[in-house]
Structure formats: C-alpha cells, structure tokens
N, C-alpha and C positions, 0 to 999 in steps of 0.2 A: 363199422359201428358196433356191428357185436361182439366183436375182438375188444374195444373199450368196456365196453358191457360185463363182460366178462373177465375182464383184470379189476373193475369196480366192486363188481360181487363178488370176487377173491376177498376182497380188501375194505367190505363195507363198514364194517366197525371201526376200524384204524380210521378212514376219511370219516365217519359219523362223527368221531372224537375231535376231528381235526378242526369240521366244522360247528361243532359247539362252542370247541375254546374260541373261536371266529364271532360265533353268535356273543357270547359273553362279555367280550372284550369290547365288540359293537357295542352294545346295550349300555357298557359302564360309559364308552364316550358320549354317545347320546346324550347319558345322564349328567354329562360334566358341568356344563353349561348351564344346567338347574340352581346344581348344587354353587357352580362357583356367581350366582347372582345371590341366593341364599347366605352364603357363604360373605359377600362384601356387606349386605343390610346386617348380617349380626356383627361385622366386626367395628360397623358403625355405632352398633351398638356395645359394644366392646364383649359378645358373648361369639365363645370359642368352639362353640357345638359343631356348627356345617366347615369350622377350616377342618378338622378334625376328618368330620366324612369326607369330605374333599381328598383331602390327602390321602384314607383309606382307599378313596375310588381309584386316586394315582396307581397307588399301589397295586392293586388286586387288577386294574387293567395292564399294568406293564407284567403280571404275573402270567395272566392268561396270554398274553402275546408272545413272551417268551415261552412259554409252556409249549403253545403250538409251532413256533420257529424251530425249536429242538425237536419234538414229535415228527413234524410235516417231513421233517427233512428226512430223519431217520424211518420213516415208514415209504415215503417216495424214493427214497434212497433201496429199499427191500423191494420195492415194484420194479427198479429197474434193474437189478441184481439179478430178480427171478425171470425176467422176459430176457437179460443177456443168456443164463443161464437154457433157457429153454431153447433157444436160439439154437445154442451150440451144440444140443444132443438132439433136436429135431435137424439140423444140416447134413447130414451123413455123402453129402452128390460132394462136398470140397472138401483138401484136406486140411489138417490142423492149423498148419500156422494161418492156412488163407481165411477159417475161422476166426481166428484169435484177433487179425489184421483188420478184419470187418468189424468186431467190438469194440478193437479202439479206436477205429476211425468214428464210429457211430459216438462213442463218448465225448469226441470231439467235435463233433458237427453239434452235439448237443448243448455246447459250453461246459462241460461236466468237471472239465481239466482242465 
C-alpha cells in the first residue's frame, strides 16, 4: 500500500487533473436532464434558449471526457514507463535480456499489447 502511496504522490497533480475533468463532465451529465425538460417546455413554446444550453452542455461534456481519455492515458501511460523503468535498474541479481523478458511479459499480462 505504501508502494501505491508513493507512485500517487509522484503523480498527484496529473490524477488531481484527471479527476476534475471526471468531476466536470459528471456535473454536466447530472445537469442534462434539467436542461433537456427545460429545453422540450421552451420549444413548446417555440423559444430556442435551453436547446441552445443543451447542446452547449453536449458539447463541453464530450470536451471534458475526451480531454481526460487523452490525458489519463498519457499520464498512466508515464506511471508505468517509470515503474518498468525502475524495475530494470533496481534488478542488478538477473541479467539483461532475463530483464527485458519480464517487462514484456508484465506488459502482457496487463493487456497493454
């Protein structure tokens, strides 16, 4: 557990970011469902205000979701680059290839490939 602790607090800003854009993109869904009951009384009304937000909400949730899918990746992607990496110059008892052979198996056990 302290070993996770410890790749977290490497890393805590990158995952704070991760979970924000998480937090943000929640919060717009939540609000969907507002907006899109708002949204059907105005266009009964024939006024175009809440499709408007509506659609902005679309928008700016599929922003955030992609935002953090490209982030998450590329930052968990640097967590485990740096723990292969650590790996291989903390091992010094195997040599090279028997190293190398245990990364990729480990990449592979992880679905990574």
């Amino acid at each position: 557990m302290k070993y996770i602790l410890s790749v977290a607090r490497d890393y805590k800003y990158q995952l704070l970011l991760i979970y924000f854009y998480m937090f943000v993109a929640q919060l717009l869904f939540l609000a969907e469902p507002y907006v899109l009951g708002k949204m059907i009384d105005g266009l009964l009304k024939r006024e175009y205000s809440w499709l408007m937000c509506f659609i902005g909400i679309a928008v700016f949730e599929n922003v955030f979701i992609y935002r953090r899918m490209i982030y998450d990746t590329k930052v968990y992607t640097t967590i485990y680059n740096n723990l292969v990496l650590k790996y291989l110059k903390n091992d010094t008892s195997s040599d090279p290839s028997t190293r190398i052979a245990r990364t990729e198996m480990s990449s592979y056990s992880s679905g990574r490939i």
